[in-house]
N, C-alpha and C positions, 0 to 999 in steps of 0.2 A: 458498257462491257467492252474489255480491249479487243481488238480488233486480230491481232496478231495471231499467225498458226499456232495452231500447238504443235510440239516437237516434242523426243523424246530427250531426256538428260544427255543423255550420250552424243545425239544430236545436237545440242545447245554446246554442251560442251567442246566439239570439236571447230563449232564457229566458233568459240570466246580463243582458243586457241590459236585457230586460223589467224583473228586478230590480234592475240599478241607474238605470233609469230614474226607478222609484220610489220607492229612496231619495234619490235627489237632487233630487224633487219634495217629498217630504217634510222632509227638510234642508233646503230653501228658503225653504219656507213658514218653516219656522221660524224660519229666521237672518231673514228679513225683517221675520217679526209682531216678534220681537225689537227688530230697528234701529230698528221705525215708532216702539215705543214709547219707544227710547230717542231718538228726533229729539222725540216729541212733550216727555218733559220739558225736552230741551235748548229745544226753541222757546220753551215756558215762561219758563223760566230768561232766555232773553236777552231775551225780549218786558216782562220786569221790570226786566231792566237799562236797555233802550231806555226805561220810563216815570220812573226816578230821573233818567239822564241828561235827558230832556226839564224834569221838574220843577228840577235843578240848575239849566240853564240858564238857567231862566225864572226862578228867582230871583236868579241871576248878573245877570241884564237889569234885574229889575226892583227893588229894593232892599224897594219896599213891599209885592213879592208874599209873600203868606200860603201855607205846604202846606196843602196839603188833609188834614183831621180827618175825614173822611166813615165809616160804619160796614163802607163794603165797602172802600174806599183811603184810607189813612193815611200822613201820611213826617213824620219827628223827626231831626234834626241828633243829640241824643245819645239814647245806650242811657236812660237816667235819665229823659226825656224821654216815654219809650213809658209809656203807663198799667199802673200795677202788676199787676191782674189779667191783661193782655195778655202782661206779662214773665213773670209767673209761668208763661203755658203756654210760654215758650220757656225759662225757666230752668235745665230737663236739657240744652240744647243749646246748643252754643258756635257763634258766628256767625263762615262763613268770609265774605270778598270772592267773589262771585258765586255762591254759593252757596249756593237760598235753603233755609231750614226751612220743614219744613211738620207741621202738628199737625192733630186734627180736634176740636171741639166743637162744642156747642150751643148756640148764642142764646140770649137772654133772650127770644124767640118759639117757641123750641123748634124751630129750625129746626135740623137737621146742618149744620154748615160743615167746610170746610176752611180753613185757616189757612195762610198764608206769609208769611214775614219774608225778607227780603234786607237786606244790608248794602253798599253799592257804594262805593267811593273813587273820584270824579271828578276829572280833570286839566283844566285848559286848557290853552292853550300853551304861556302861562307857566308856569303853576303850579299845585299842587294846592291843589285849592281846599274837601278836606275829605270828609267821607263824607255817608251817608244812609242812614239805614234807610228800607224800603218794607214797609205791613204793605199785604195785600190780603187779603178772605174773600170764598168765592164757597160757593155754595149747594151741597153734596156730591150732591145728587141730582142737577143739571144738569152736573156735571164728570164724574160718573159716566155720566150720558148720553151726553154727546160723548166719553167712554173709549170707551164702546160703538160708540160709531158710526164711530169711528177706527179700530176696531179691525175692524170687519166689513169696512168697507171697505178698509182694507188686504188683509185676508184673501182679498177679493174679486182685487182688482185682484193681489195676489202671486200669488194662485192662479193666476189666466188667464196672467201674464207667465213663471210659472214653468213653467206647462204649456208655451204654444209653444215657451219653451226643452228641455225639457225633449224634444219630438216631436222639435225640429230634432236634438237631440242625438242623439239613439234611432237618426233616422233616418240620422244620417253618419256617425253608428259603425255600423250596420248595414252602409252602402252599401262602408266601409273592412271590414267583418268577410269580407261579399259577395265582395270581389275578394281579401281574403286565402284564402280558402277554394276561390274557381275553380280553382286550380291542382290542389287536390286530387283535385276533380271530374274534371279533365282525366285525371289519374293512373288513378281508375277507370276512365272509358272509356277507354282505352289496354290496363288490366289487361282489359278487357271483349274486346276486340279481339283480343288476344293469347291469352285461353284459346277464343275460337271458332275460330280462327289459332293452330292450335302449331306448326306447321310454315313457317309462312313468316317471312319478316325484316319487323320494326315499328319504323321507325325510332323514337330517344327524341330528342324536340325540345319540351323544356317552358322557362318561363324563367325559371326556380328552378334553382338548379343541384343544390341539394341534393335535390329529384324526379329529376334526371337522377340522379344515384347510386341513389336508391333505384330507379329501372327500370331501370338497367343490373345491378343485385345479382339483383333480380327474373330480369331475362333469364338470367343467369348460373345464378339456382338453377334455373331450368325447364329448362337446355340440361343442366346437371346429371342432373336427374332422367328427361331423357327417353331420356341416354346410360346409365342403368342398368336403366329399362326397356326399351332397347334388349340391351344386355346381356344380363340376364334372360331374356327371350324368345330372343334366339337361343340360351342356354342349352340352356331348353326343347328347342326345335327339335333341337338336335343331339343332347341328351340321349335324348329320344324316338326321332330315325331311330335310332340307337345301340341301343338297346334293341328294334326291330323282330324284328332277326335274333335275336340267341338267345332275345326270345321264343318267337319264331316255331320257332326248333328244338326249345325244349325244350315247346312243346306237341304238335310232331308224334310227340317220342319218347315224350311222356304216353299219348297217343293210340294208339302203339304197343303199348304196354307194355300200354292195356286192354281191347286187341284180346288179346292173347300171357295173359292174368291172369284166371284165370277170376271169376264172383261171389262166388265159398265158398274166394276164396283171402286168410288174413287180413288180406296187403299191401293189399287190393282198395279197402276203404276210406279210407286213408293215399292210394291213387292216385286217387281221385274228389276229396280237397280240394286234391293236389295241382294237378290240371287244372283245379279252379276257382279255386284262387288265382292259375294261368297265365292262366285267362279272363281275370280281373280285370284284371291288371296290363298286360294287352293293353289291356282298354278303359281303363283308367287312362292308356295313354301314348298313346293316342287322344285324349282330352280331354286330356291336356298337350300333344297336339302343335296341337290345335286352337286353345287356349286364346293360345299364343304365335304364332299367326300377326294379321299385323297387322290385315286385314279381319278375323279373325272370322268367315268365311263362315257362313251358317245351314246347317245338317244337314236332312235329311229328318226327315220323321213321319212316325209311323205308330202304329197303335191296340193300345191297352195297358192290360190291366187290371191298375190299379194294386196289388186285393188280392191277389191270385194271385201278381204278383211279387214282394211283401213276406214272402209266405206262402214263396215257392219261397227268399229273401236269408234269412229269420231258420232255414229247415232247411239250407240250406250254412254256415251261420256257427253251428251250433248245438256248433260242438265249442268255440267260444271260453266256453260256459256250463257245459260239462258239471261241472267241479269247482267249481261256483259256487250259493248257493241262489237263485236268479232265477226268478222266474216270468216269462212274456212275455201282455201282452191285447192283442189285436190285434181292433179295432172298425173292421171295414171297412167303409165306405156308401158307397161309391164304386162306378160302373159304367164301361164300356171309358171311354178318356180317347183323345185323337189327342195326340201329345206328342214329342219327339227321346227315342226309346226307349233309346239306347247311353248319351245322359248322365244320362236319368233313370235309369235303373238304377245307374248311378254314384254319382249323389246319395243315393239311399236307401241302398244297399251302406255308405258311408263312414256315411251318420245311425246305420242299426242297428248297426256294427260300433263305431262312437266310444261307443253308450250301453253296449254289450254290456263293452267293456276297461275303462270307466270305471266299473263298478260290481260290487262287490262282493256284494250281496245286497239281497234288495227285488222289488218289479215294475216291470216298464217296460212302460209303457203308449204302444199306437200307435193313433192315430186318421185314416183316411183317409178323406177324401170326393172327388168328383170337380173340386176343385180346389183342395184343401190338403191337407198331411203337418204332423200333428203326434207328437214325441216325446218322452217325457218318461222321466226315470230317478235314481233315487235316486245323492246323492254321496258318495263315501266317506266316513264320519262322523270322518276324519282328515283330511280337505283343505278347504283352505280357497279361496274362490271369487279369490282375489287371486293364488294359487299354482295352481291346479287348470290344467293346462294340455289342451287336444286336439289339439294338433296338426296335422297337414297334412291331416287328415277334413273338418276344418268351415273351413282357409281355403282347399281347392278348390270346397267345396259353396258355399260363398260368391261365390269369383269364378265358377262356373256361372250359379249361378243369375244373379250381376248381369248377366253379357253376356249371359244370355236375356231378359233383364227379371222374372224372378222375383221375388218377393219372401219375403227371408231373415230371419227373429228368430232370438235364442238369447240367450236367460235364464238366468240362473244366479245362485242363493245358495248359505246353509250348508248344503241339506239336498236341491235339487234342478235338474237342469237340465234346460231345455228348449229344444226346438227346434220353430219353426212355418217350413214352406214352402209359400206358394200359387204357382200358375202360372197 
């Protein structure tokens, strides 16, 4: 089984959020820092084109204007033209149309430079009026600087633009997550309603239609289950009136019989389990007729020590050990209790009599104090706790105890089961 909390949708949803909020701040950033720098060499690139076009023109105008030879800006009509040592550091590289090269050396002052060369082919209107190469060098520390500084502040300025985007987005897929998720909401208080409300009609008026099916299935399975606990319980009911009378007869004829039988007649004990196993089944269909009625009504109390009548259930039930090696410890700390004496005796009778059938050999240990029963007893060293079944003992002690408010454990592995009941 995962491990993981459980959360609510809306809850989950606001982490899945969370996280791509994040990623597409981070994706941002980066396709931006990206673009800056690729605008920044595009601006490059045409800011050298714009200075061949200027220089073209100006000698188109001017017949006598001289390019400029300067050591940071250069321009030559031909390749052949540009000073050897100059070619030689563009000579691995083939010159496109706007396109320029760039290389980095050192000056004859030892400065780092960067290097670019451009080739431009300029038109007039008429006509083409021929190319240009443009050499520029610029000092590598201070282009590196304003790298730097382009780049921070882009980082800046992306950041903040990507963050408000980023909040606005968060938050209108939120507010779009928010009203897809109300319905559900809706669905719970409804489901909220209806198990405080089992009996009454809740209209389904959601405006989903596919909520309306799932509270109408809803409805359908409750009217289901309540028509078989209905069922069941009148079961009960009848089953139990039904069983009054021949209990009733055949403990009067019990009764008869150990009036008529004397003590030192050997039937005599054969008729004292029989009359207690009539007791029993009396009180047994007492609490199944109680159990099926729809209040529940509470029983009287009355005060009962609990050891005594553990002491008096494990010597009535002691013929279910006799061909068995079992030993029984019974550690009573318990004094009177006030308690519904008819069902607790019920409860214990079914505890000691489930660990008694269920075990083969070993001790069973019983601990009572004056507001828990614990019992414990070894498992057949042939069953397994997946198979090991007890039958109608431990689910009427169960449904007692829960309509008292009791509270029921029962444990069980390879080697032993247990059962705790406080009241």
């Amino acid at each position: 089984m995962s491990s993981n909390p459980v959360r609510s949708l809306a809850a989950q949803s606001r982490q899945h959020l969370l996280y791509l909020a994040i990623a597409i701040f981070i994706g941002q950033i980066a396709l931006v820092t990206i673009f800056s720098f690729y605008q920044v060499g595009q601006a490059g690139k045409y800011y050298m084109h714009l200075d061949a076009i200027k220089l073209e023109q100006a000698a188109n105008n001017n017949p006598d204007y001289v390019l400029p030879q300067r050591d940071d800006v250069s321009a030559y009509r031909e390749w052949d033209d540009i000073p050897l040592e100059i070619r030689q550091l563009f000579s691995g590289s083939k010159t496109q149309p706007l396109e320029p090269l760039e290389i980095e050396r050192v000056n004859e002052q030892g400065v780092r430079e960067y290097g670019y060369l451009l080739y431009s082919q300029v038109q007039s209107q008429e006509q083409q009026t021929g190319g240009l190469y443009l050499l520029e060098f610029e000092e590598a520390d201070k282009i590196d600087a304003l790298a730097e500084a382009i780049f921070k502040q882009t980082l800046i300025e992306a950041s903040l633009i990507t963050g408000i985007f980023s909040l606005v987005l968060f938050l209108v897929i939120s507010w779009l997550f928010k009203n897809a998720v109300k319905p559900l909401s809706l669905l719970v208080e409804w489901s909220s309603r209806v198990k405080q409300h089992p009996g009454s009609e809740i209209d389904v008026q959601f405006s989903i239609s596919e909520l309306n099916e799932i509270a109408n299935q809803l409805l359908s399975t409750l009217q289901q289950v309540r028509e078989y606990n209905e069922r069941e319980q009148q079961f009960l009911r009848h089953a139990s009136h039904e069983l009054r009378t021949p209990l009733a007869i055949i403990q009067a004829s019990l009764d008869t019989l150990g009036v008529r039988t004397a003590p030192k007649d050997p039937n005599f004990p054969s008729l004292l389990r029989a009359s207690r196993a009539c007791t029993n089944m009396i009180l047994l269909s007492e609490a199944l007729l109680w159990l099926a009625r729809p209040s529940s009504r509470s029983i009287g109390k009355s005060i009962v020590w609990p050891g005594a009548l553990c002491g008096e259930l494990l010597v009535d039930m002691q013929h279910l050990v006799e061909n068995k090696n079992i030993q029984v410890s019974l550690n009573d700390q318990a004094s009177s209790i006030r308690i519904e004496n008819d069902l607790f005796r019920i409860v214990l009778a079914n505890l000691i009599r489930n660990a008694f059938q269920h075990t083969s050999g070993g001790t069973i240990t019983l601990v009572i104090t004056d507001n828990s029963f614990v019992i414990s007893n070894p498992v057949d060293a042939g069953g397994k706790p997946e198979t090991v079944s007890f039958g109608l003992g431990l689910h009427l002690v169960e449904r007692i105890a829960s309509q008292l408010d009791w509270q029921f454990d029962f444990a069980l592995d390879h080697q032993w089961a247990c059962v705790t009941l406080r009241w």
